[in-house]
N, C-alpha and C positions, 0 to 999 in steps of 0.2 A: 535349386542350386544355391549355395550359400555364398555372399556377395565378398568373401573372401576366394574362395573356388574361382571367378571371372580371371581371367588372363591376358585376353584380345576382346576389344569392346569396338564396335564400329558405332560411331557420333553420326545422324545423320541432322541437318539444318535446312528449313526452308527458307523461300525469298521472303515469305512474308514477316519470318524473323530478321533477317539481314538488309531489310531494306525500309524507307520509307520516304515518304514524299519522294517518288520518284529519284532514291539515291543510296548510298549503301549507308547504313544506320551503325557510323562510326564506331559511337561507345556500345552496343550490344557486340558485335563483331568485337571487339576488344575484351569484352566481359568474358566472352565466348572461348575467346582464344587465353585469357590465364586459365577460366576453368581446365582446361584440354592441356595446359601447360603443369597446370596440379596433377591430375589423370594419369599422365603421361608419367609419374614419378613412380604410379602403382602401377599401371597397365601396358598393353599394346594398345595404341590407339590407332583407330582409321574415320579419317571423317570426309563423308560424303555431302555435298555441298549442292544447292542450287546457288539459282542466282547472277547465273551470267546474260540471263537474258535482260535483266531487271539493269545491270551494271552497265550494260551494253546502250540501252537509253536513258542514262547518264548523261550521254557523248551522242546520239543519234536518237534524234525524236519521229520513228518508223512504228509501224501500227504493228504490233509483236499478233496481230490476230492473221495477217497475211505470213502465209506461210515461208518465203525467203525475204520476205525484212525480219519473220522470227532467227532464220538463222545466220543473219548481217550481224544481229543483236549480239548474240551469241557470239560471232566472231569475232566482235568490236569490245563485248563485256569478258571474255573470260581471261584473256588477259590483264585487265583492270581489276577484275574478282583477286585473280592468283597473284596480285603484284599487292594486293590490302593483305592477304593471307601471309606474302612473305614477309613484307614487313615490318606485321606485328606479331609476328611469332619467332622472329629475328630477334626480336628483345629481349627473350626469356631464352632466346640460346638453341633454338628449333631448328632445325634444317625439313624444308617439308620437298614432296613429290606431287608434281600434276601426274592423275593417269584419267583419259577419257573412254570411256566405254560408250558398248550398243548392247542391243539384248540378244544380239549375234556372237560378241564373245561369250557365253554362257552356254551356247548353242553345239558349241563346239570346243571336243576334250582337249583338243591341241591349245586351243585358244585361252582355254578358263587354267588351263596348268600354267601356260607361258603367264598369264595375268598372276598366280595364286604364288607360282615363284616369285614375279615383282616386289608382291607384296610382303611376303616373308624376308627378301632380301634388304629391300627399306627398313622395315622393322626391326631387324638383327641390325643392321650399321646405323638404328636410331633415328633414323629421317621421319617424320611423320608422312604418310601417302592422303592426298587430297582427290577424292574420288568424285569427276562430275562426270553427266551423261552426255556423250559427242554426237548434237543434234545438229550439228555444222553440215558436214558432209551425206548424212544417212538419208535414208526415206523413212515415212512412216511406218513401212514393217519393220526398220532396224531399232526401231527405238522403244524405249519402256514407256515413255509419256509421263513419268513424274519418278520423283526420286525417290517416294517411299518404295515402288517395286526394286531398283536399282538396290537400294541400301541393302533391303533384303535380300536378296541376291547376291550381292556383295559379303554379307555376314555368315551366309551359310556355304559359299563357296571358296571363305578365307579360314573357315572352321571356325570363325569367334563365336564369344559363347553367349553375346547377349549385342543385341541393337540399343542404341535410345535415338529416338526421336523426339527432337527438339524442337516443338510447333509453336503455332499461334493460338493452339489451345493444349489447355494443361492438365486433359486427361480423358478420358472414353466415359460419355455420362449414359444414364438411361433414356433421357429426353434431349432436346436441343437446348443446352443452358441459357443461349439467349433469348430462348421464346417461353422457358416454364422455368419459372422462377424457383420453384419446388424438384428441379431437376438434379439427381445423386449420381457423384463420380462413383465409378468401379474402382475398386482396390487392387482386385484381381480380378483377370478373365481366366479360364483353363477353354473356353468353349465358345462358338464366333457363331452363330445362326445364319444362315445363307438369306433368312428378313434382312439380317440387317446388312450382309454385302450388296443386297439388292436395291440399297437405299441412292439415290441421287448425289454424284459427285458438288460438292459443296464449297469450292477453294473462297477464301476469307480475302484474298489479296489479288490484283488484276494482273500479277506476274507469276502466281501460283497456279500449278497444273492438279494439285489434287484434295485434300479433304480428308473427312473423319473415313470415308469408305476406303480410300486407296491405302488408307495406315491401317484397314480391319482386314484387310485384301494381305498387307506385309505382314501382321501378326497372325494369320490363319499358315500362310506359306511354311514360316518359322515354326510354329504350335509344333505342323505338321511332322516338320524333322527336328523336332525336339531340343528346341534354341526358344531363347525368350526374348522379350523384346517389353521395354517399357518406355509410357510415353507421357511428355511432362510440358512443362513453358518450356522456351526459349528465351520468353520476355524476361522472366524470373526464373535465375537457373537454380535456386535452392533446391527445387525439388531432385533434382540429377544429384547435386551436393552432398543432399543426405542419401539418398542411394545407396551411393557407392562409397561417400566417405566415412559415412558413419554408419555407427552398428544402430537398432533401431527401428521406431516406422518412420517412412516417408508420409510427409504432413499433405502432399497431394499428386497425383499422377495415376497412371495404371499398369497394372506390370501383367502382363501375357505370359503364363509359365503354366508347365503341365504336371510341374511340381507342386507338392503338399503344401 
């Protein structure tokens, strides 16, 4: 698919971008949101978001490993989260949407229509929709456990034509880059080997839930229904930049496409 062809693009961001030293990492979050403010002038945008657990002990220092102080955090950060998002997206002239999901609206046709109209209705009157996962209220069978399943789920039940994911690493290599120095990004994947969904979940950050598996897990999903999904920094959003703004290669990341 040709990066003129994209129409709706869902952004998804993790905590490990949005946060540090236990707090939300102002200027990336800022950086984040003109990118998505440019974007926005070509595309449909949807960005799905962690990060409220992380925002949440901010404000309350609770061990996010017991299971209702994870979701105190949660109820304490996501307001905090979505009050930095309005903020700074208020500058550039954005009006955005909180919508919180479980992996039970997906479950059901009524459910994922009534979400899929939300979303198309935001979109047409221009509001951006900020999509996080509602671990408040649910149990553990209601939930996806990390955002990359959510995003994709989200991207192929809004119809959009392409995910990026914006990590704390800047692309799908052959080896562990930080353990083999000799280790090669993929450019392109068309094909996900069940080796390597079988590898051990790996999150880089102590308020991150997922890893290089949970985004090989999103892009096999996608492959599968023939949507693509590419993945780059967060830290440095260049890579996303030249993407989609320019015609060209991308100087680093991986694009999952079942296209030529």
């Amino acid at each position: 698919m040709s990066r003129k062809k994209y129409k709706r693009i869902v952004f998804k961001v993790g905590s490990g971008v949005l946060t540090e030293k236990n707090s939300i990492a102002k200027d990336r979050m800022m950086s984040l949101i003109s990118m998505l403010s440019e974007f926005k002038k070509h595309y449909e945008v949807i960005l799905v978001t962690s990060g409220a657990v992380a925002a949440g002990y901010t404000a309350l220092k609770l061990d996010r490993k017991i299971k209702i102080s994870k979701k105190v955090l949660a109820s304490v950060g996501q307001p905090i989260l979505m009050s930095s998002y309005k903020a700074k997206f208020e500058l550039y002239g954005i009006d955005t949407s909180q919508i919180l999901l479980t992996e039970d609206d997906f479950d059901s046709r009524r459910r994922t229509e009534i979400f899929r109209r939300i979303i198309s209705t935001t979109l047409e009157n221009g509001i951006l929709p900020i999509v996080n996962e509602n671990d408040i209220s649910t149990t553990s069978e209601q939930v996806f456990g990390d955002n990359d399943q959510l995003s994709a789920h989200v991207t192929h039940h809004t119809d959009a034509d392409l995910l990026v994911i914006l990590s704390d690493i800047d692309g799908y290599y052959d080896l562990n880059p930080s353990t083999h120095k000799n280790a090669k990004m993929y450019s392109k994947i068309d094909e996900i080997s069940q080796d390597a969904l079988n590898e051990e979940h790996t999150p880089s950050n102590e308020f991150a839930t997922g890893g290089i598996v949970t985004k090989l897990k999103a892009a096999k999903f996608l492959l599968q229904r023939n949507r693509e999904m590419f993945l780059c920094s967060g830290y440095d959003l260049t890579s996303a930049k030249e993407f989609l703004l320019k015609e060209g290669n991308y100087s680093k990341g991986t694009l999952f496409t079942n296209s030529q």
